[in-house]
C-alpha positions in Angstrom: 7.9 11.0 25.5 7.5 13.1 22.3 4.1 13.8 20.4 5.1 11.3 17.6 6.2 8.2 20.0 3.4 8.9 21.9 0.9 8.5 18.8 2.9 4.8 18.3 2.9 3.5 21.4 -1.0 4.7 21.4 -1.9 3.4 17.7 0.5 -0.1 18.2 -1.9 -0.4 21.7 -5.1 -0.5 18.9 -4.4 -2.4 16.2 -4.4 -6.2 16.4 -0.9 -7.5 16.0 -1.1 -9.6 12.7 -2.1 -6.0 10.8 0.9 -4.2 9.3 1.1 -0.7 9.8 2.0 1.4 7.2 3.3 4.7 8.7 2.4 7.3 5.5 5.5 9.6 5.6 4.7 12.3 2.6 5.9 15.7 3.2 7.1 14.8 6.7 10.7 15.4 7.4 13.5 12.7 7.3 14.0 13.8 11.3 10.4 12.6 12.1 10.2 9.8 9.4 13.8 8.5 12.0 11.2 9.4 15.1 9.0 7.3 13.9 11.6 4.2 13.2 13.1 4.8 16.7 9.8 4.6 18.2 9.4 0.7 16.6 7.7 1.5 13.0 9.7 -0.1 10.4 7.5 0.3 7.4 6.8 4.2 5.4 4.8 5.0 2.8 5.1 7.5 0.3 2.9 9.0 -2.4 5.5 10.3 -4.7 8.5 8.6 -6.1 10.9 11.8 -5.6 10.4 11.8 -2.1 10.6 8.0 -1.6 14.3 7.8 -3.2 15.7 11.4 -1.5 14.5 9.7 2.3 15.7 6.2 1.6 19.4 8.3 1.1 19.4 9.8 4.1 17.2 7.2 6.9 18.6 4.2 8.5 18.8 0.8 5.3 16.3 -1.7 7.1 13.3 0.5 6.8 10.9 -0.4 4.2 9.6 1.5 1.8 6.0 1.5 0.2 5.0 3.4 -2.8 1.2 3.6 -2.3 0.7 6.8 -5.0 0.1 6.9 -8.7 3.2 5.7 -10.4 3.7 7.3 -13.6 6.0 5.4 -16.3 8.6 7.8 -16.7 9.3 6.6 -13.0 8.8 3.0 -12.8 13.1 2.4 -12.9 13.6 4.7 -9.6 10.6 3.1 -7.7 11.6 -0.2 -8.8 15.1 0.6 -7.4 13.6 1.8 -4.3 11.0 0.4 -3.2 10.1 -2.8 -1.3 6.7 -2.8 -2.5 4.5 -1.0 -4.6 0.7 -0.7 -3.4 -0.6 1.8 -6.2 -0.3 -1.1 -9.7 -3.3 0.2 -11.3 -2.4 -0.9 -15.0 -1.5 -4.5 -17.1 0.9 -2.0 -18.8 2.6 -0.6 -15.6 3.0 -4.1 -14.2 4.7 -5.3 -17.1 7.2 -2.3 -16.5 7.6 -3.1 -13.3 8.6 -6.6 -14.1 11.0 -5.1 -16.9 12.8 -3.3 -14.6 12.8 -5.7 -11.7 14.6 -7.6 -14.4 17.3 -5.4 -14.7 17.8 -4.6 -10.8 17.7 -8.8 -10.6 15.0 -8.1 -7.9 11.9 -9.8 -7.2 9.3 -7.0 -6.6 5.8 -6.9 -4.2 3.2 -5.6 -5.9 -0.5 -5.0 -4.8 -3.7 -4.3 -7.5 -5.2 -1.2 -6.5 -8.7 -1.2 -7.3 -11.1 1.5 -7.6 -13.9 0.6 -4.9 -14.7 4.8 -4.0 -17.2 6.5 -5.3 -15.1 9.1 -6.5 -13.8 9.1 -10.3 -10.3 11.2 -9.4 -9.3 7.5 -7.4 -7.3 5.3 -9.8 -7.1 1.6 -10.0 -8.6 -1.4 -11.9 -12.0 -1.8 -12.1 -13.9 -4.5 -10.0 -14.7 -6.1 -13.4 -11.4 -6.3 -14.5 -10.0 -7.7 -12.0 -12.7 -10.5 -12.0 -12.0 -10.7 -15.7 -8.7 -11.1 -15.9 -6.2 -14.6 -15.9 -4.2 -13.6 -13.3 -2.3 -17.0 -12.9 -0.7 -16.4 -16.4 -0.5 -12.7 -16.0 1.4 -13.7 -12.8 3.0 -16.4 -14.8 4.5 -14.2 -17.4 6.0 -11.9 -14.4 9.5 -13.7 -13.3 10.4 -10.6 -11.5 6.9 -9.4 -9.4 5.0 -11.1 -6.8 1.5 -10.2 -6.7 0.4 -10.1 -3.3 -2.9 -8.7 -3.2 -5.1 -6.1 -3.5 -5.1 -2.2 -2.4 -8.4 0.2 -2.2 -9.0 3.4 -0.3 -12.4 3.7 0.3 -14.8 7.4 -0.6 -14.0 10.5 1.5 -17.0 10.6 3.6 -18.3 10.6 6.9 -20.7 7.8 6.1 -19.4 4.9 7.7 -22.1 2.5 6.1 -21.1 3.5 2.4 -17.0 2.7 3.7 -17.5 -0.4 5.1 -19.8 -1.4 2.2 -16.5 -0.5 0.1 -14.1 -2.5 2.4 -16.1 -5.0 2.4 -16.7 -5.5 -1.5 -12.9 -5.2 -1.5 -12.4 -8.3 0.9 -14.6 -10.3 -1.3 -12.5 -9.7 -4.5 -9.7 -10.9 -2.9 -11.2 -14.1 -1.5 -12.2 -14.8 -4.8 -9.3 -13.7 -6.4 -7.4 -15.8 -4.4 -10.0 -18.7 -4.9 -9.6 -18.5 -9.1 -6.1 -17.5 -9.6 -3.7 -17.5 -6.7 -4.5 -20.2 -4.5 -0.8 -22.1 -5.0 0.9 -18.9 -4.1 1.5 -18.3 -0.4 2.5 -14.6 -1.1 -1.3 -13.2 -2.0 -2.5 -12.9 1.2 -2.3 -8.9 1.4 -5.5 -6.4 1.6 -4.6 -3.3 2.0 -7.2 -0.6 3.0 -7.9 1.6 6.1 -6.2 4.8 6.9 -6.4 7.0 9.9 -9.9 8.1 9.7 -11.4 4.4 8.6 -8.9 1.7 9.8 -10.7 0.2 12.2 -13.9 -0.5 10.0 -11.2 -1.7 7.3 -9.7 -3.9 10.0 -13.4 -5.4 11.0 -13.5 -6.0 7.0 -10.1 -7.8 6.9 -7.6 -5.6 5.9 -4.0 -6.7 6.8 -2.2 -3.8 5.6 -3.1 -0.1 7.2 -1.8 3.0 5.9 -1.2 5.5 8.3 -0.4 9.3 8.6 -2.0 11.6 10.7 -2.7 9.4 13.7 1.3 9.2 14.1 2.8 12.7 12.7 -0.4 15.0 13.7 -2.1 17.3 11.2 -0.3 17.8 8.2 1.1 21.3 7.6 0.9 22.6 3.9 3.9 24.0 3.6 
């Protein structure tokens, strides 16, 4: 058994069966992106458009693929084309681009909110605040062509576990309520994405549902 089925079968041992795993494929090669798919992971995620669309060419059609990077508008048609759901929406603007082009694929899109919940100001997203703020039944409403389902949030880069589950936890919360104010006749927003290989099982104790995954299956990444 190979280093990288190994790592599954290990990680798929851990992690409670109702949370999706999110195997985060970025600068790994298609031949270990199909290890990992052989091996029983079915879901990849990747940070940069580019990459996302030259993989989905060459790996097998029923694998799914997550955008969970920035999206920048001048690639909002290829991702839309691509991708079976994009984790990174951290704009009104970009989700009403989204929707446009979903329009013209005739695709119904998953989207998740990312929120900023880090300490860190390089981390995008909506703020707390704004996502409190903001009517998202008639955002939704106005969407034919995206399903919001949920919210995304990747936590400060520290070794301060108190401080990352304080962040997963004010995460959780916005979504309950979220889910309380604006969504609670849509089955779809039941998604909280959070927890990577360093934090996920603090962000699984919190409720995420959705890990994202990358060194725990492929090993150390090698800058190339």
């Amino acid at each position: 058994m190979n280093s990288i089925t190994r790592n599954i079968s290990a990680l798929t041992r851990d992690v409670p069966g109702n949370i999706s795993i999110v195997a985060v494929s970025k600068t790994r090669t298609p031949e270990e992106v199909l290890e990992a798919y052989n091996a029983g992971l079915h879901t990849f995620g990747e940070n940069r458009v580019q990459e996302l669309v030259s993989k989905k060419r060459v790996l097998p059609e029923p694998i799914n693929w997550h955008l969970i990077g920035h999206l920048q508008s001048n690639k909002v048609r290829e991702a839309v084309a691509a991708a079976s759901m994009i984790e990174s929406v951290d704009s009104l603007r970009l989700l009403r681009m989204i929707d446009g082009e979903a329009g013209k694929h005739k695709k119904i899109i998953d989207c998740l909110l990312q929120v900023h919940i880090a300490r860190e100001e390089t981390k995008s997203g909506f703020s707390v605040k704004e996502i409190e703020e903001t009517d998202w039944t008639a955002i939704s409403g106005s969407l034919p062509c995206v399903r919001i389902c949920g919210l995304m949030g990747i936590a400060s880069f520290t070794d301060n576990t108190d401080q990352v589950r304080s962040e997963f936890r004010s995460l959780a919360r916005l979504f309950q309520n979220t889910r309380l104010r604006c969504f609670s006749n849509y089955t779809w927003f039941k998604e909280i994405s959070m927890g990577m290989s360093g934090d996920w099982r603090v962000a699984v104790d919190e409720g995420s549902t959705i890990i994202r995954v990358g060194t725990l299956i492929f090993g150390e990444r090698i800058n190339k």
